[in-house]
C-alpha positions in Angstrom: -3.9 16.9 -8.2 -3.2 15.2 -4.8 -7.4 14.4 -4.8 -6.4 11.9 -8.1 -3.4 10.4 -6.8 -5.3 9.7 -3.4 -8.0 8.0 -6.0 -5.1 5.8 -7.8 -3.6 5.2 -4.2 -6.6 3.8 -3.0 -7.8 1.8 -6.5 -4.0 0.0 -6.5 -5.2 -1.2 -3.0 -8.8 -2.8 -3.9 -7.0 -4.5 -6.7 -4.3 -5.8 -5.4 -6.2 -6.9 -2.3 -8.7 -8.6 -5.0 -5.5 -10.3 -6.5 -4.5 -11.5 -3.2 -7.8 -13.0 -2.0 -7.8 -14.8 -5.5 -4.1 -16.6 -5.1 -5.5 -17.9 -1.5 -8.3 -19.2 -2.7 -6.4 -20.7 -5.6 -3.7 -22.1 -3.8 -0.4 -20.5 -2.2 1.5 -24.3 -2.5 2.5 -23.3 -5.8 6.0 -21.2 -5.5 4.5 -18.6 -8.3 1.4 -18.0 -6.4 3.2 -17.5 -3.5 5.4 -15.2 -4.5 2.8 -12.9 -6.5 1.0 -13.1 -3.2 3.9 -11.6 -1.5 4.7 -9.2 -4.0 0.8 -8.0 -4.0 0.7 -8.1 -0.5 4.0 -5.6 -0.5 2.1 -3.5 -2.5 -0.8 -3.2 -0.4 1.7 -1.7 2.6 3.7 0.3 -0.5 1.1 2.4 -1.2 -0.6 2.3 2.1 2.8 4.3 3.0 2.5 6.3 -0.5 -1.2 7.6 0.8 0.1 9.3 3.8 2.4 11.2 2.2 -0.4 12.5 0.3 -2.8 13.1 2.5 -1.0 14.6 5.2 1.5 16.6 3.0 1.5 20.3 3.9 -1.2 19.9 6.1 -1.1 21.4 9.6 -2.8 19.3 12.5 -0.9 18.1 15.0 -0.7 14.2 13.9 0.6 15.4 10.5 4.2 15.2 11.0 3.5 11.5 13.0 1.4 9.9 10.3 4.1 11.4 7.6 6.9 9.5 9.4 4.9 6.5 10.1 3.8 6.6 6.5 7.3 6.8 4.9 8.7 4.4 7.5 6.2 1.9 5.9 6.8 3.2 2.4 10.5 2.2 3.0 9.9 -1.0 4.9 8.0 -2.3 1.9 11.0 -1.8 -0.6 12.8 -4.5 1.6 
């Protein structure tokens, strides 16, 4: 299960990396395609946070535990 959630973790990225290289090259003076940038762009770190959690989850090597914290610190810094 963790092998199809690390699949939809990393298709969420290409996609909303593809929806942010669109808006710029449309035009990020508009407040809407600003804002969806942002809001893709958060995304992008949200799930970039979400894929360390599972990849590193009940693992043992020794930079587990550090990518797990650095991983959910980012995972909680993109809520804000």
């Amino acid at each position: 299960m963790n092998s199809v959630n690390i699949a939809l973790d990393i298709f969420c990225i290409f996609i909303s990396i593809l929806i942010c290289f669109y808006v710029t090259s449309c035009s990020l003076s508009n407040h809407k395609n600003r804002s969806f940038f942002f809001i893709s762009f958060s995304n992008i770190i949200f799930t970039l946070g979400d894929l360390t959690d599972w990849c590193c989850n009940g693992l043992v090597r020794p930079w587990y535990p550090i990518a797990l914290h650095i991983g959910q610190f980012v995972y909680y810094l993109a809520i804000i």
